[in-house]
C-alpha positions in Angstrom: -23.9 2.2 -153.8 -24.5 -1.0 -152.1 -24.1 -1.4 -148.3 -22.3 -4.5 -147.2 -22.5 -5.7 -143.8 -19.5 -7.0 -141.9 -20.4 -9.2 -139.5 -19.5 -8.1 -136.1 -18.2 -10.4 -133.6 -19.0 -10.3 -129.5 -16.7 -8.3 -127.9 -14.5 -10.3 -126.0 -15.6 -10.7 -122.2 -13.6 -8.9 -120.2 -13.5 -9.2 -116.5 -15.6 -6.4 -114.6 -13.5 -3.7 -113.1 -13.4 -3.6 -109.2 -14.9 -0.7 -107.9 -12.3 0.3 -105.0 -13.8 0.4 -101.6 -13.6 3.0 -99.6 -13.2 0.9 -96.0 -10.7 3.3 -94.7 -12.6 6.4 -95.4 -15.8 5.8 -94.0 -14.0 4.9 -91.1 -11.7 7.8 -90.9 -15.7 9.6 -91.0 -16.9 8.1 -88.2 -14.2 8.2 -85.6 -14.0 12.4 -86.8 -17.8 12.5 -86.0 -17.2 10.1 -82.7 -14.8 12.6 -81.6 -16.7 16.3 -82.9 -19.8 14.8 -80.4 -17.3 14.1 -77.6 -15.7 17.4 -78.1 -18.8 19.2 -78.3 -21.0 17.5 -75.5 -18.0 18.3 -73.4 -18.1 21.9 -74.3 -21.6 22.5 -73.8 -21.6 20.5 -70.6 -22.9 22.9 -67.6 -19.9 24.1 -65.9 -19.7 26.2 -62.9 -19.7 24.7 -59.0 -22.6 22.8 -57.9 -24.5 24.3 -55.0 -23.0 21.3 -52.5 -19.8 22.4 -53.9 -20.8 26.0 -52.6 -22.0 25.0 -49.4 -19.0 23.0 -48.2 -16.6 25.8 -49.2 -18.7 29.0 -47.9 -21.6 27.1 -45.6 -21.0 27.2 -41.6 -19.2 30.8 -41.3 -16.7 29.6 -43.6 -17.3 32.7 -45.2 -16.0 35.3 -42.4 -12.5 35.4 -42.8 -12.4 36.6 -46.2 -15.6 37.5 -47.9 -18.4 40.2 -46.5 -20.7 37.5 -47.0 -22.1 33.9 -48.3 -23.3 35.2 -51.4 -19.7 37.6 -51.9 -18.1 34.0 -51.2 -20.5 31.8 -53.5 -19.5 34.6 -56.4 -15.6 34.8 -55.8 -14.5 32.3 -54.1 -12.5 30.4 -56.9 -14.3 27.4 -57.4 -16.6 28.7 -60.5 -12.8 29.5 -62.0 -11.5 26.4 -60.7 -14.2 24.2 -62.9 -14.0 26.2 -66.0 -10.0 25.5 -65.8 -10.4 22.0 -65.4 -12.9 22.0 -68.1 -10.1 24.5 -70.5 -7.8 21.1 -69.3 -10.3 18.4 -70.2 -10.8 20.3 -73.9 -7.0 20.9 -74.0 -6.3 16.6 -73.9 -9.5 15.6 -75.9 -7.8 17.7 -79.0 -4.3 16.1 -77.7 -5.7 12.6 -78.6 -8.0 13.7 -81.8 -5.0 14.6 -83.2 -2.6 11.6 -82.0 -5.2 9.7 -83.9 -5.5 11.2 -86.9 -1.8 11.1 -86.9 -2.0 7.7 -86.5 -4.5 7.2 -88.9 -2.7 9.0 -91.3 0.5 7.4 -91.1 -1.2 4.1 -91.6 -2.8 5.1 -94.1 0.3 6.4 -96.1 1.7 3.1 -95.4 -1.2 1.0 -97.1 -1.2 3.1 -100.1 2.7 3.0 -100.8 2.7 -0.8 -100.0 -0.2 -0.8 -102.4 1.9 0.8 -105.2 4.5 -1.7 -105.0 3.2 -4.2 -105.8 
């Protein structure tokens, strides 16, 4: 039993595969974190009527015609309801354009990759 060697030849150099980049990804990552802080530092914001807010509503006698007294005003007047809609609106539009963007996103996206396939 004798070995024989073959002599082996070099493989052939062959061109180093592209790793695909991910540009689009870690950019779709960012603007979703962009907009979860803007979404959520809106949401925790204080809310409620500032105490000038109060004053110019219920100060002076204001008050009298409707409400027993300051404080019964400063509680029910409306304007604690008034900021927490406004704040309902303000949440209601930043989700409106979150998701116009990833729409957007998306659709160009789509785009890319069949344009990609093409070829």
């Amino acid at each position: 039993m004798s070995s024989t060697t073959t002599p082996t030849t070099p493989p052939a150099a062959t061109p180093k595969a592209r790793r695909p980049r991910r540009y689009f990804m870690w950019m779709f990552l960012v603007i979703q974190a962009l907009f979860t802080f803007w979404l959520l530092s809106a949401l925790l914001a204080g809310t409620g009527a500032s105490p000038a807010e109060i004053a110019q509503m219920c100060g002076h006698g204001a008050w009298s015609p409707l409400w027993k007294s300051y404080q019964d005003c400063a509680a029910h007047s409306g304007i604690v309801a008034a900021h927490d809609v406004g704040k309902g609106i303000a949440l209601t539009m930043m989700v409106g354009v979150w998701v116009a963007v990833d729409v957007i996103l998306g659709v160009g996206r789509l785009v890319v990759v069949f344009a990609r396939r093409s070829r």
